[in-house]
N, C-alpha and C positions, 0 to 999 in steps of 0.2 A: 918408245917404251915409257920413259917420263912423264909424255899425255895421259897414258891410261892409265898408270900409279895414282897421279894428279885426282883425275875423273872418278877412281872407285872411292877416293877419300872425299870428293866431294858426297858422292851420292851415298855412302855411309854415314856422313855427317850429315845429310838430311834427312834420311831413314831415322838416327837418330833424334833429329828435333821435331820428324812428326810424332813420336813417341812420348812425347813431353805435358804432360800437364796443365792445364791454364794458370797463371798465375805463380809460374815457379820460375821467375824469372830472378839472380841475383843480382843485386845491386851493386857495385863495388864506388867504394869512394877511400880514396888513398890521394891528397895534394901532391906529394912529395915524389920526386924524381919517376922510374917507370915502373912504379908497383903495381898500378893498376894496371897495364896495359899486359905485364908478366903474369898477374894471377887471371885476366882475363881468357889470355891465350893457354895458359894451361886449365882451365875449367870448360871451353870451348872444346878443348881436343875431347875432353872425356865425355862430352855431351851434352854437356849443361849450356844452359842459356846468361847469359851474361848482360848487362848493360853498363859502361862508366860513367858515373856522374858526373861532370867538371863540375857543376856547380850547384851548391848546396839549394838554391832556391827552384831548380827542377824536379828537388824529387818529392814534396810536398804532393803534388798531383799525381803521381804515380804509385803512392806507397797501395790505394787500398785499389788498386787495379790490377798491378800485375807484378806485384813485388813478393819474392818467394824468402830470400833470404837476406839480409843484408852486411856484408865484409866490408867493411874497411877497418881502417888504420888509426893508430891514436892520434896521430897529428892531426886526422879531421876530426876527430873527437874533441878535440882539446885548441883547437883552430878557431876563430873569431867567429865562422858562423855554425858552428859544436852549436849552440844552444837553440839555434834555430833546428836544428835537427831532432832535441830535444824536444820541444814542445810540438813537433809533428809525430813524433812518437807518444807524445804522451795521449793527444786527440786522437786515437784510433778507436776503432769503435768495439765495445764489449767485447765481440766475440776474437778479435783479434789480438796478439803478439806475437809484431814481428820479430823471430828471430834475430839477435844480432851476434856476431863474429867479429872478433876487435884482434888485431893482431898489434903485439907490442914487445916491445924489448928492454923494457924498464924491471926495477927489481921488484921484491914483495910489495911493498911499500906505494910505489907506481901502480901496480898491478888492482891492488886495495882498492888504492883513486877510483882507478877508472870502471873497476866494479861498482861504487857504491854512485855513481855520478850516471852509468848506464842503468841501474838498475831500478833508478826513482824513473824512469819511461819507459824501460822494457821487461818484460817478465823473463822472456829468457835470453840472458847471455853466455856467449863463452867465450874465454879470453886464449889465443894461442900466443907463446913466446915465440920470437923469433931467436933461431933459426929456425925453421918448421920445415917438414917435410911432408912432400906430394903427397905424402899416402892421408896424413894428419889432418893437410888441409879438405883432402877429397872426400874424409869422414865427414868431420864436421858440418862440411854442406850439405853432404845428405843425409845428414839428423835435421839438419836446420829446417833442409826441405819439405821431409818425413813429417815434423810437428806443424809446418804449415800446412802441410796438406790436411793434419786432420782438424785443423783450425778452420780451413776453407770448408770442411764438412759439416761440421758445428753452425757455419753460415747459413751453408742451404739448409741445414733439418731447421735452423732460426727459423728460416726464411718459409719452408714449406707451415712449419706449425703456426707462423704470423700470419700465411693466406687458409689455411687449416680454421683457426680462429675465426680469422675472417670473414670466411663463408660461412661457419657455424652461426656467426653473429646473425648474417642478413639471414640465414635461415629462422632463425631465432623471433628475428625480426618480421620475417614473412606471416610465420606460424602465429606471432601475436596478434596481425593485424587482421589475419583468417578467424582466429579465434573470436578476436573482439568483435568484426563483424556480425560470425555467427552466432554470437551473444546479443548483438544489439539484435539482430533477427529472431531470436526468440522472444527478448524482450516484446518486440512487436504482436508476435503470433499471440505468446500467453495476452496483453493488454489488448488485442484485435478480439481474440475468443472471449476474455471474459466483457468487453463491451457487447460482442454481437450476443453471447448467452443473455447479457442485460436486455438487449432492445427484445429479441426472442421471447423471453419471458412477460416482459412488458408489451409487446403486442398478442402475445395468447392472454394477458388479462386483458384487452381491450375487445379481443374476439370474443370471449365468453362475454362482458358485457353489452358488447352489439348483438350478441344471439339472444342477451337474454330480455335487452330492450325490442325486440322483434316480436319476439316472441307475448312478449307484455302485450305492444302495441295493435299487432295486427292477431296472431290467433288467437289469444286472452279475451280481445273486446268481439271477435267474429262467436267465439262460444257463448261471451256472454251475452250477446243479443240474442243467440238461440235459445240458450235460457230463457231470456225474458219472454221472447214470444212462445214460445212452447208452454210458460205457464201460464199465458194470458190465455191459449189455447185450451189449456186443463180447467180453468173458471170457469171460461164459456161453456162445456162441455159440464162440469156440473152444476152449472147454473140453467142447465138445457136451452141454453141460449143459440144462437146461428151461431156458424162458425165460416167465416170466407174464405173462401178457395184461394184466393189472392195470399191470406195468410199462411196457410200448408206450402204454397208454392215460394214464398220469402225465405222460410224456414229450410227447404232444401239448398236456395242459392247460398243463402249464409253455411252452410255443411257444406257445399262444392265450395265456395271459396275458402273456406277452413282447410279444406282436404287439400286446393291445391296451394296453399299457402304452406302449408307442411309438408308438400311433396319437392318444393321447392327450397325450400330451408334444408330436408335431407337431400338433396341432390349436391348443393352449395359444399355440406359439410361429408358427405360422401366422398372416397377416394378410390378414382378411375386409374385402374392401371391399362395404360396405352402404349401399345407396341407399333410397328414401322405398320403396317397394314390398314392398322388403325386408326393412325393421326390424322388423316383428312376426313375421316368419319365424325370423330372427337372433336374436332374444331368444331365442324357443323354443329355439333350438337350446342357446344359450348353458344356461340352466337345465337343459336335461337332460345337461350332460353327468357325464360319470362322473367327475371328477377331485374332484367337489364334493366337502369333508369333510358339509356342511350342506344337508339339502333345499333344493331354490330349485323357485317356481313363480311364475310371470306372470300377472297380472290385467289384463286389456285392455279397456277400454273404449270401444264405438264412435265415440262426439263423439272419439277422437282419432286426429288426420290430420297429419299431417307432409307438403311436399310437395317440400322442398326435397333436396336429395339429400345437398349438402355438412351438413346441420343430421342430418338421419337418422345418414349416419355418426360425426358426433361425439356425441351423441346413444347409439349403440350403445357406442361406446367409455369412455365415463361410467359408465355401466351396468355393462358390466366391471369395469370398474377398485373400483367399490362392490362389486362380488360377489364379488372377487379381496380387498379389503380386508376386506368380513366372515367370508369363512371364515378368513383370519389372524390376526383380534384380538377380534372379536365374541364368541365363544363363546355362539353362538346356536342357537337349535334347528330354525330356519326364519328364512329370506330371502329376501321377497316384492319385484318388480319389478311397480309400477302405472303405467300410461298412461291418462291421462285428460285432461278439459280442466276447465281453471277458469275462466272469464268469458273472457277473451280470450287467455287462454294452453293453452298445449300443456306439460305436466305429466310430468316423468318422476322416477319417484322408486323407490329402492332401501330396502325398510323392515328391521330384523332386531329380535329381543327378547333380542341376547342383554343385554351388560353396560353398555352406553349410550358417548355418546361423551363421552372427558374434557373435563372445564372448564378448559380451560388456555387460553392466548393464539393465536389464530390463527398469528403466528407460530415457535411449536411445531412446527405440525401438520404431517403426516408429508408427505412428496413426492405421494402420491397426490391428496391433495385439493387440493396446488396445479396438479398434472397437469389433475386435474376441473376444479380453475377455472379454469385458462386456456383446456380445451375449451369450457369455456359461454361464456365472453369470445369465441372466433374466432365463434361462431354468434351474437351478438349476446344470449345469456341470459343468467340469473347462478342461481346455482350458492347454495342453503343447505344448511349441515350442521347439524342438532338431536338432542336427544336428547327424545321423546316421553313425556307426564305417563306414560304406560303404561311407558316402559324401551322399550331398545334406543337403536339410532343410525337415525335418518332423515336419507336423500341427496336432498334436492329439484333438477332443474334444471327452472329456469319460461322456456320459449320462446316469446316473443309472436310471435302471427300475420306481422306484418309483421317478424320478423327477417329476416336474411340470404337475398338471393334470387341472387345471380352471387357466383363465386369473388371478382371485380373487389372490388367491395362489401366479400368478408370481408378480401382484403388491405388494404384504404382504413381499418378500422376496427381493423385490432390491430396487437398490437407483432409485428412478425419477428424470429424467430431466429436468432441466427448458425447457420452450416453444421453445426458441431461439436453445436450441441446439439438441432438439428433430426433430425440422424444418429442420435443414442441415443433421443430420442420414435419414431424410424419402427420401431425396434427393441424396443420395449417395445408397440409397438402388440400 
């Protein structure tokens, strides 16, 4: 019957200590004869968690672990290493004081001492006289307990609002450097637009001045020959002189070469809208025209299909723009346009043999090829320029199957132009 007395106070006494708290463990340090050992075993019976110090220099490492209260006695207060205890109480950190419980038997005067010598390293003390009773002592530790617990709480809301902070800050941090990014990205866009509205501008004044040096040199002097002979022809005629056949018939070639000289100049600056249907039509024609200084001829191959419409026309305009570029700077003897497909792309390429393209910095390169790559950019391709182990310049744009299928789609996916420089691309079309 004694066993199982024994056994329910074990297992009440642990029942009890899993009910316990972190960190509400009491300290007890008493030198002298078996004080410690008597308030340990009456604080144990009632629940409490206890641990005896023998020696002052252990408990330095234990105060901010798992120390809830701490009892002892004035003799260790007042004992040779009292001061070391001292300055481990005073090192605690903000959020903490620990509780201290001093039990003494000395008179006002004593009592005074030992308040104002505990009170410069702890914030809260209380002092019980002996003789003291069980009930006195089992208060005061669980006040002692009570104010550390909410001591321990003030820890963690520290603790939470210091990682709270914390991650505020990297966010903080994050956000700045998204920001600044998207800042230096626009700086770019604004500085990229108002250089390319520059070159823009500056090559629609060089096209009006090439159209209007054409126009001088070639049907200017074709009219005015027919002028001249048309009036030598009016002399003769009222001078009633002969008039040769030879010369009527000069006089029409100069009119047919005027006519196709202007038929040709409006075609140049004409704008061909070309859909999927289309596009291999459109090239042909492109390549056979007459203004070319350099043969061009088209190799088509059937795997390739285009079906979008918006992609066909830019797509043609590319193409141009490479066949307009080599007969200006190529000095090529031929300028081939291949359609073909490669794995999953649609292939358009502009090849010439003449002088290759320079090695210089993209940045360099001439308004045409940033013209070219922003057309491959609206259709969802990209756009290489090389120069071939064989010589010459190659214009690749590679269009995968699944690019651009609704106008919607190509607005969603590029940059827009302002008015102004969308006005000089419709005009260079």
């Amino acid at each position: 019957m004694r066993r199982s007395v024994d056994n329910d106070a074990t297992r009440d006494k642990h029942a009890r200590m899993s009910r316990r708290h972190k960190g509400e463990c009491v300290f007890i340090i008493a030198p002298v004869g078996q004080d410690a050992e008597t308030m340990a075993a009456l604080l144990d019976a009632r629940g409490f968690e206890t641990q005896i110090c023998h020696k002052l220099d252990e408990f330095p490492r234990k105060i901010t672990d798992s120390a809830g209260a701490l009892l002892l006695t004035e003799e260790a207060l007042e004992s040779a290493q009292g001061s070391l205890l001292l300055d481990v109480l005073k090192a605690q950190p903000p959020w903490s004081e620990l509780p201290l419980i001093i039990l003494t038997s000395g008179g006002e005067s004593r009592r005074a001492g030992l308040l104002n010598l505990a009170a410069n390293a702890a914030g809260t003390v209380t002092l019980l006289e002996r003789p003291i009773s069980t009930l006195t002592l089992l208060r005061s530790v669980q006040v002692a307990l009570r104010s550390r617990r909410r001591q321990y709480q003030v820890r963690d809301l520290v603790t939470q609002l210091a990682n709270l902070n914390e991650t505020l800050e990297h966010r903080v941090r994050e956000r700045t450097a998204e920001l600044s990014a998207a800042n230096r990205q626009l700086e770019n866009e604004i500085s990229w637009r108002k250089g390319l509205e520059g070159q823009l501008l500056e090559i629609s004044d060089r096209e009006q001045q090439r159209l209007g040096q054409e126009l001088h040199d070639g049907l200017c002097q074709h009219l005015t020959a027919v002028a001249f002979m048309a009036r030598s022809v009016a002399l003769r005629l009222k001078n009633h002189r002969v008039i040769e056949i030879e010369d009527i018939e000069k006089i029409a070639q100069l009119v047919n070469d005027a006519a196709t000289d202007t038929r040709n100049l409006s075609r140049a600056l004409h704008r061909i809208d070309v859909d999927a249907a289309g596009l291999v039509d459109a090239l042909r024609d492109l390549v056979d025209r007459e203004i070319w200084r350099i043969p061009c001829r088209l190799d088509f191959k059937p795997s390739f299909h285009v079906e979008n419409d918006i992609a066909a026309g830019e797509l043609y305009r590319i193409a141009r723009e490479a066949v307009i570029n080599a007969n200006k700077h190529s000095q090529a003897r031929e300028i081939a346009i291949r359609l073909e497909r490669v794995e999953n792309e649609m292939v358009l390429r502009v090849i010439d043999n003449g002088v290759g393209f320079p090695s210089e910095p993209k940045t360099k390169r001439g308004l045409g090829a940033h013209i070219m790559g922003y057309r491959a950019r609206l259709i969802g391709a990209r756009l290489e320029i090389d120069s071939p182990k064989e010589g010459g310049t190659r214009v690749s744009c590679y269009l995968p199957n699944n690019a651009v299928q609704s106008r919607k789609r190509k607005n969603t996916r590029t940059r827009s132009f302002p008015a102004k420089i969308t006005k000089v691309l419709a005009a260079l079309i």
